[in-house]
C-alpha positions in Angstrom: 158.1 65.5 73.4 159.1 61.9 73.0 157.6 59.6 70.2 155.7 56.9 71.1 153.7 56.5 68.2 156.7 54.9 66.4 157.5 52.3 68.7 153.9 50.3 68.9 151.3 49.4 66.8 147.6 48.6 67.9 145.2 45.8 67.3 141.5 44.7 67.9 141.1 41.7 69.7 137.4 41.9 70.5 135.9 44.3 67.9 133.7 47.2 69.3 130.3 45.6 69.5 127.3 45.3 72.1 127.6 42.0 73.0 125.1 39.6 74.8 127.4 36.3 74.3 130.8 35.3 74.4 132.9 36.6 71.3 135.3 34.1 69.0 138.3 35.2 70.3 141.3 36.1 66.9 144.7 35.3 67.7 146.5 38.0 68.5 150.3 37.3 67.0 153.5 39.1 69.2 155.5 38.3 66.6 158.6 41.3 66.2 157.6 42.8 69.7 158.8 42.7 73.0 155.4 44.1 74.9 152.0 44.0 75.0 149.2 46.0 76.8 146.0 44.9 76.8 143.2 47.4 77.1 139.5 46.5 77.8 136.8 49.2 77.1 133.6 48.8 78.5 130.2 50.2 78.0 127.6 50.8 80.7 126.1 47.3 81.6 123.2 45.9 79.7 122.1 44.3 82.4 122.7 44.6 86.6 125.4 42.2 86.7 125.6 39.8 90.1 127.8 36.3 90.0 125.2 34.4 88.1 124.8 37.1 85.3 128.2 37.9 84.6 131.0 39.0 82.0 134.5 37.7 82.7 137.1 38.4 80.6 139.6 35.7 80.2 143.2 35.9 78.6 144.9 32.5 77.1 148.4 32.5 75.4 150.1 30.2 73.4 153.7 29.2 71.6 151.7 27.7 68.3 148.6 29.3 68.0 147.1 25.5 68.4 146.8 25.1 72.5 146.0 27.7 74.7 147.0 28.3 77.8 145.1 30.5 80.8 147.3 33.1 81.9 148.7 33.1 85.4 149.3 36.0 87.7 152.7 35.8 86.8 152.2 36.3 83.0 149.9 39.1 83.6 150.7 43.2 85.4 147.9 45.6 86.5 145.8 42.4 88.6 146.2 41.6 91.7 145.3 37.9 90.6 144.3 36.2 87.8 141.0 34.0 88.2 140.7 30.3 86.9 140.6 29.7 83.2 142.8 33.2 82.8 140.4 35.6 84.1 141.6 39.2 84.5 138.5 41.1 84.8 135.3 40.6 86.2 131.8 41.9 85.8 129.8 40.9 88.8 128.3 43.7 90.1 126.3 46.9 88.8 128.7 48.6 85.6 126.8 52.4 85.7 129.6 54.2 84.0 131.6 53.2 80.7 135.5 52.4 81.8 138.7 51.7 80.2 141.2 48.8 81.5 144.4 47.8 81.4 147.0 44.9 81.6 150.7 44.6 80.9 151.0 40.9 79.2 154.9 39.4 80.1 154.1 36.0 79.4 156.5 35.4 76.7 154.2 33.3 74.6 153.4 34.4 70.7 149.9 34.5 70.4 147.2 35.8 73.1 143.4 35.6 72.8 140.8 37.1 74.3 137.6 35.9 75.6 134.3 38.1 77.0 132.5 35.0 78.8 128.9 35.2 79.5 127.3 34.1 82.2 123.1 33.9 83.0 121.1 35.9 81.2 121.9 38.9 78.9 118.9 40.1 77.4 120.4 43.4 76.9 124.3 43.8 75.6 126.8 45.7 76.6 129.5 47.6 74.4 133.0 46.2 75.0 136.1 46.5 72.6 139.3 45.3 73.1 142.7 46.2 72.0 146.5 44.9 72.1 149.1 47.3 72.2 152.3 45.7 70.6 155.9 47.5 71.7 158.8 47.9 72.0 158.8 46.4 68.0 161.6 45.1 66.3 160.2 45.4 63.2 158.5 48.2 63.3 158.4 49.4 59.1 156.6 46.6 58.3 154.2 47.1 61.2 153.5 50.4 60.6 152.7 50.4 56.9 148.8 50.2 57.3 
C-alpha cells in the first residue's frame, strides 16, 4: 500500500458548526505545496432551500493575502462552472441527506478563502465544515509536526 498520509496535510477552512449566516472566511496559506483539494461537508438542510433561501459557497484566491480574487472555472476541477463572485457550490433546492464535496484548486495563487453565503431566511442552521487538503508538499517535516 502506498503512503499518502505523508505527502498532505489538512486544514479547516470553515470549522464544523450549524450555521444560519455567512462564516468569516481564514486564509488558507499554500505556502510549500503544489495542490490543494477542497472538500465541503454538508449537513441535512435547516431549512428547504429554493433560490431566495440559499447557501452558496464561494472560493476567492489571492497572491498577498490583501485582495481577493473569485475563482474562475479555470482555477477550479470537479465543476462544470464556477458561478459569479467564485461560486462552486450551490444550495438551492431541498438538501435531505448529509453529503461530502470536492474540488481540485489549480489556481496558482497562495492563499484561498472560503465563504458559506446566506441567502433569505435561515431560521434553522445547517451543519457544514470545510477542509483544504494541501499536497504534493515541499516541506512536508515542518508541516507534519502537529
Amino acid at each position: 500500500m502506498k503512503d499518502i498520509h505523508s505527502d498532505m496535510t489538512v486544514v479547516s477552512a470553515i470549522g464544523a458548526a450549524v450555521l444560519a449566516a455567512d462564516n468569516t472566511p481564514a486564509a488558507i496559506d499554500l505556502r510549500g505545496y503544489n495542490a490543494a483539494e477542497i472538500v465541503l461537508a454538508i449537513g441535512v438542510g435547516g431549512i428547504t432551500f429554493d433560490a431566495t433561501n440559499k447557501i452558496e459557497f464561494k472560493v476567492t484566491h489571492s497572491d498577498d493575502d490583501s485582495i481577493y480574487a473569485a475563482v474562475e472555472a479555470k482555477d477550479v476541477l470537479g465543476v462544470a462552472s464556477v458561478g459569479s463572485g467564485g461560486i462552486v457550490k450551490s444550495l438551492t433546492a431541498a438538501h435531505a441527506a448529509a453529503a461530502a464535496y470536492r474540488f481540485g484548486y489549480v489556481g496558482g495563487k497562495r492563499y484561498l478563502k472560503i465563504l458559506a453565503d446566506f441567502s433569505g431566511t435561515h431560521g434553522t442552521g445547517t451543519p457544514i465544515a470545510a477542509m483544504v487538503i494541501k499536497g504534493y508538499g515541499y516541506n512536508q517535516p515542518e508541516a507534519n509536526q502537529a
